[in-house]
N, C-alpha and C positions, 0 to 999 in steps of 0.2 A: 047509615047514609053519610056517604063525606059531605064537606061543606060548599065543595063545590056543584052539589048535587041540590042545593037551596037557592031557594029566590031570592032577589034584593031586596023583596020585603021580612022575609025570611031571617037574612045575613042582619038587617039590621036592628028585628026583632031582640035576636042572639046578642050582637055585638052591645043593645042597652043593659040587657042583663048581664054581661061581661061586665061592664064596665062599673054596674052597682056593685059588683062583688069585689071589684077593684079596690072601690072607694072605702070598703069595709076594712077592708088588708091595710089599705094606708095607714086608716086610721087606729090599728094595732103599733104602727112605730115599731116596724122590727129594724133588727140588725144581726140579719142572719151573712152567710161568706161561704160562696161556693167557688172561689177563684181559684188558689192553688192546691195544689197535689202532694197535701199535708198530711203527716201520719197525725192517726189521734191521740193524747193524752196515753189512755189507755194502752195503745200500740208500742209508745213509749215505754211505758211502763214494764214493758216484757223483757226489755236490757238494760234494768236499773243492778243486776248481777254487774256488771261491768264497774261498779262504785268500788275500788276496795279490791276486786280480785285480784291483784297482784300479793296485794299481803306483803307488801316489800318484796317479794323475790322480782328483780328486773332483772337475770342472766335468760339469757339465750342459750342453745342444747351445748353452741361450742366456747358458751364461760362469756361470750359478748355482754359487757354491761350498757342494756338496751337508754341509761338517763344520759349517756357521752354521744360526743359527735361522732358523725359519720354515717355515711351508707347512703346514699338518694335513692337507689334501689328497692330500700327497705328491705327488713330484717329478714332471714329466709325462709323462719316459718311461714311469715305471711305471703311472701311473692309463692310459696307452696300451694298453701291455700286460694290463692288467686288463680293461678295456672290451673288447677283442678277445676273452680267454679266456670272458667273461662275456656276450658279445656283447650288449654296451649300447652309448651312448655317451662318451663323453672324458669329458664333464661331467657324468656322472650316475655317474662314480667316487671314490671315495678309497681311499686304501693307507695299512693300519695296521700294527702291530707284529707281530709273529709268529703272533698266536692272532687268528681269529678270530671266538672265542669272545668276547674282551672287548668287540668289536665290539658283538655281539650283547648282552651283557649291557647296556653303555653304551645303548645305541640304547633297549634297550626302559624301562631307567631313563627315558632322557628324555619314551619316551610314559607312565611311569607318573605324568608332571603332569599331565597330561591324562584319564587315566582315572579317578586320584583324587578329582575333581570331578562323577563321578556318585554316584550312591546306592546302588551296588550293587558289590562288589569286581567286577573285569575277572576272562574266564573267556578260555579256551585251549581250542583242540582241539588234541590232541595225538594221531596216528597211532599204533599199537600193533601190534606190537613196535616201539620207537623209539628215540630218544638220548637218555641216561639226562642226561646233562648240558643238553639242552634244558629234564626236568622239572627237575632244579634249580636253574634259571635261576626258575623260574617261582614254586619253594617260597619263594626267597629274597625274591621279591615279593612274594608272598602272592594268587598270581595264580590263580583254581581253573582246574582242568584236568578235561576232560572228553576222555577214549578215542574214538577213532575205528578201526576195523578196518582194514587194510592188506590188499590184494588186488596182483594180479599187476600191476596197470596205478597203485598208486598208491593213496591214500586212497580208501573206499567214498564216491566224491562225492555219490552218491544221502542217502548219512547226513549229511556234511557242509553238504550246499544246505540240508537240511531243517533240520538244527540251528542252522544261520548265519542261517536265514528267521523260525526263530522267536525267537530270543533275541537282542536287543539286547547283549546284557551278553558277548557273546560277541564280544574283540576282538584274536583274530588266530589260528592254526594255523603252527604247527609242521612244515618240511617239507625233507626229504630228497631231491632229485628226482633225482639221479642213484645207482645201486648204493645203496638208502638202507640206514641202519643201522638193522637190523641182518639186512635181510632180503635187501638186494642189488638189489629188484628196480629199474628204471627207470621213472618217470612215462611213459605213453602221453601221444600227441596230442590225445587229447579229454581226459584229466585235467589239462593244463597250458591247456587253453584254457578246460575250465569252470573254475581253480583260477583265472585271471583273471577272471572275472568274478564272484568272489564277494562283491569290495568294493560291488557296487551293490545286493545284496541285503540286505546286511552294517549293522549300526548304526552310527555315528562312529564315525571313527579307526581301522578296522578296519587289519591288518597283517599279510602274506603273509610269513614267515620264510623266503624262499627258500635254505636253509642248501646249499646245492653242492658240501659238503667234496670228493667224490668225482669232482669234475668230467672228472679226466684222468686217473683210475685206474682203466683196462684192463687184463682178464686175459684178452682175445682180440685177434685182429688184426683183425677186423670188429666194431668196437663198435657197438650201436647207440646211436643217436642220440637227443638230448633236444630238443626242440622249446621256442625262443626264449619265455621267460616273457614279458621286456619286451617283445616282438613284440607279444605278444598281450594284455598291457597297454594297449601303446598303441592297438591295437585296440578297446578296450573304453571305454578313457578311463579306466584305475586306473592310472596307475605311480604316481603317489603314496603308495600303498599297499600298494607292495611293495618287499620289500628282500633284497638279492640277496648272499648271502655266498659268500667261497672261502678259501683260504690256499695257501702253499707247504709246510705245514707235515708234510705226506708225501710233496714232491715235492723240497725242499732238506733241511737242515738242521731237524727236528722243532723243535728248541725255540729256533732263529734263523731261522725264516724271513720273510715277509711276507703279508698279508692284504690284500681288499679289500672292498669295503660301496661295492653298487649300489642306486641308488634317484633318483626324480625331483628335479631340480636345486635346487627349490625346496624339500624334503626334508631336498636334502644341504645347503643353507645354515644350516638349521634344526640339523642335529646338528654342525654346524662351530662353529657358533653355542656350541653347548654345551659341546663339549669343549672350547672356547677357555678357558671359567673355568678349568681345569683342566691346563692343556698348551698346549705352545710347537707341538709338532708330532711325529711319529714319527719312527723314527731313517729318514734321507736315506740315508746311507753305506752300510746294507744294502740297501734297494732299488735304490740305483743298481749295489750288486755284482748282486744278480739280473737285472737287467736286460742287466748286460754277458754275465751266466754263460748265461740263458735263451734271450735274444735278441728271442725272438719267439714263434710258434705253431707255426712248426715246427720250430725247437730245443726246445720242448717236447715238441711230440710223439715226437723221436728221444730226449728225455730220458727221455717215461715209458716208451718201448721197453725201455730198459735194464731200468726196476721189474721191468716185466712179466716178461720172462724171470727174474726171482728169484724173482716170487711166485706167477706158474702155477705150478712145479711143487709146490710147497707148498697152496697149493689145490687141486689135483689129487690129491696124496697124502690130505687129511683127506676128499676126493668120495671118493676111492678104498676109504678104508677104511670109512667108512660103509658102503658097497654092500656089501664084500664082509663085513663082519658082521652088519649089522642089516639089509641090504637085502629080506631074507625073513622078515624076524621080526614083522611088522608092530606093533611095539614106538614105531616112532619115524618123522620124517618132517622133512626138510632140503630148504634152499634151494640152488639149483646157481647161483651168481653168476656174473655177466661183468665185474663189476668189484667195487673199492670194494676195501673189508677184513675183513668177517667171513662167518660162514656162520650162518645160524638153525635151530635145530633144538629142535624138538619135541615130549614124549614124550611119554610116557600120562598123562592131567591127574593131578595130584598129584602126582607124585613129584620134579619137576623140581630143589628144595628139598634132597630127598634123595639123588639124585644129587651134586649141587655137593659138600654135607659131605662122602659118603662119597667123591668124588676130592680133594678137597684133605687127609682124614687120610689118602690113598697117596701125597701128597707132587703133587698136581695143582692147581693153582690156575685156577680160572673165574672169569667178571665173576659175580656174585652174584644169584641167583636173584630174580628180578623186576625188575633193574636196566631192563630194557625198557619197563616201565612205570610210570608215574606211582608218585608214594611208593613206589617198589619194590616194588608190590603186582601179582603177578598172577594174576589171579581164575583164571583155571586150574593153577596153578603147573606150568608145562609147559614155557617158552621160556628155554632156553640158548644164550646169545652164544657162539661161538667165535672168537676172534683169533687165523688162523694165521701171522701177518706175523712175528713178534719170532722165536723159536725157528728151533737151524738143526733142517734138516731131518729130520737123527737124532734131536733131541730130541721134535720134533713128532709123529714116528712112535711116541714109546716113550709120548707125552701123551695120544695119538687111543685107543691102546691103552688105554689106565686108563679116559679116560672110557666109550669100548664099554662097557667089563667093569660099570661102575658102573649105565649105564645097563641092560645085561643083566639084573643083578640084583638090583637096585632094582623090574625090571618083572617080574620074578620074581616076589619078594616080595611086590607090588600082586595077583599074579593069585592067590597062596598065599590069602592074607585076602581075597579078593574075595568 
């Protein structure tokens, strides 16, 4: 029986004994953290090899001594290795610092000389529920941002062609194509091959943010598969206008890993070009340790094996508890991922807001109610980020716990006043 299927004497029966069981959790004082999309300890622990593997040898295959300046590019073994994961070519790579987030910021700096020279501020379409750090990228510009709905296969392309057809001022999208955040789900075949051809529809300088955070993080043994963007780029005649991001940065050492930034050759001189004013080149010495620690494609893949068996059962636990609390309550509604790092769930409109508060004063912390979309607004206040990655297991299970309870009786409460 859903909740909506009770009476008001019923709902508030319920919603007293919610709320005893509330007052019990309080009074535990926890300080548990489900916010961001943090590898664990342990996960860590799987590229602690990286300490020391050099062993002093820092030459490169052609005698380059990777401790001296130069190269923005990055070293060739790694733009090698990047081109492979990204399946681009050698020269349509560069390898930057650990985040490649700064990537993305820098790059779209350098096209905001370019935008700046119309008469209109440059606009965004932005996918919803999405990467909260994509809109802030875009505030910090001053770049408007306009919602696009997220479906099973990928952005509603149907909304996007049509909005890309009529508005000039509209110069780039925002996109997650693999386990995207924060819904998990994978780009289909035809959303990657019409997401290429948008640049011909598109006004100057258009820009496909192909952000691939997730590109090797499986939580099945049969992943499915993402279909070659620049394939279908060069298909079309747009790689110029798209840029193709990843990092290490869930697959080594979070906040020492290495990054890469794909895009047409002619592109990549252009942004080498610019970060020149600016920098000698990114650190050599850690990509050439990745490079020795990774190998290749398939020492990566026996690497993310490793993740995976830490983070299926942890994602299995939060699928698990879902179902067996709210799975009849018709209260709530979540995404079953195959990869990536969170789960999306979403409640009865409005309360979404009200849930967060009411788990973080039981000692629960969440990414913050609307962080999925633009200025942290979301017009239905319903979509809750979960990051089950960081917490060990016991914690996660006592975390899934609170937020259930919250959202139980938060939707209580909505049907009380209804």
């Amino acid at each position: 029986m859903t909740y909506q299927d009770l009476s008001k004497a019923e709902l508030e029966a319920l919603h007293a004994s919610l709320s005893e069981r509330l007052d019990a959790v309080k009074a535990e004082k926890l300080s548990l953290d489900l916010t961001r999309g943090k590898p664990g300890a342990d996960q860590l622990d799987l590229s602690n090899e990286l300490d020391g593997i050099l062993n002093g040898f820092y030459l490169l295959q052609d005698g380059t001594d990777v401790r001296n300046y130069g190269g923005i590019l990055g070293i060739p073994e790694a733009r090698e290795f990047g081109a492979e994961l990204l399946q681009v070519q050698t020269d349509e790579v560069m390898v930057g610092g650990n985040s490649s987030l700064t990537l993305m910021y820098l790059y779209l700096n350098m096209m905001m000389e370019q935008w700046q020279t119309e008469d209109h501020p440059p606009r965004f379409l932005c996918p919803v529920p999405g990467y909260d750090r994509h809109f802030a990228i875009c505030e910090e510009f001053d770049i408007e941002m306009t919602p696009v709905p997220m479906t099973a296969s990928g952005p509603d392309m149907d909304t996007v062609e049509r909005l890309v057809g009529e508005d000039p001022y509209i110069k780039g999208i925002w996109c997650v194509p693999k386990y995207s955040n924060p819904t998990g789900c994978t780009y289909s075949n035809d959303t990657v091959k019409r997401m290429a051809q948008l640049p011909e529809i598109a006004g100057e300088n258009f820009v496909i943010m192909w952000d691939n955070a997730y590109i090797a993080h499986h939580l099945t043994e049969t992943p499915e598969p993402l279909h070659s963007i620049m394939d279908c780029c060069r298909a079309a005649q747009t790689t110029d206008s798209l840029v193709i991001l990843a990092s290490t940065s869930k697959i080594t050492f979070a906040g020492a890993g290495i990054s890469f930034l794909a895009t047409a050759p002619e592109q990549l001189s252009l942004f080498e070009r610019y970060l020149g004013i600016a920098m000698i080149g990114f650190d050599k010495v850690n990509q050439l340790r990745h490079v020795r620690f990774l190998k290749d494609q398939t020492g990566l893949a026996e690497h993310m094996e490793k993740h995976r068996q830490i983070l299926a059962p942890k994602f299995n636990r939060v699928l698990s508890i879902l179902e067996s609390e709210l799975g009849n309550a018709g209260i709530a509604t979540w995404t079953q991922p195959e990869g990536g790092y969170f789960v999306s769930l979403d409640t009865m409109p409005g309360i979404a807001g009200d849930v967060i508060r009411m788990a973080s004063d039981a000692g629960v912390k969440l990414t913050p109610a609307g962080a999925t979309f633009p200025h942290g607004q979301d017009p239905d206040d319903r979509n809750i980020r979960i990051a089950p990655t960081f917490p060990p297991v016991e914690q996660l299970d006592k975390a899934m716990s609170v937020l259930v309870l919250c959202i139980q009786l938060c939707s209580a409460d909505h049907l009380i006043k209804a």
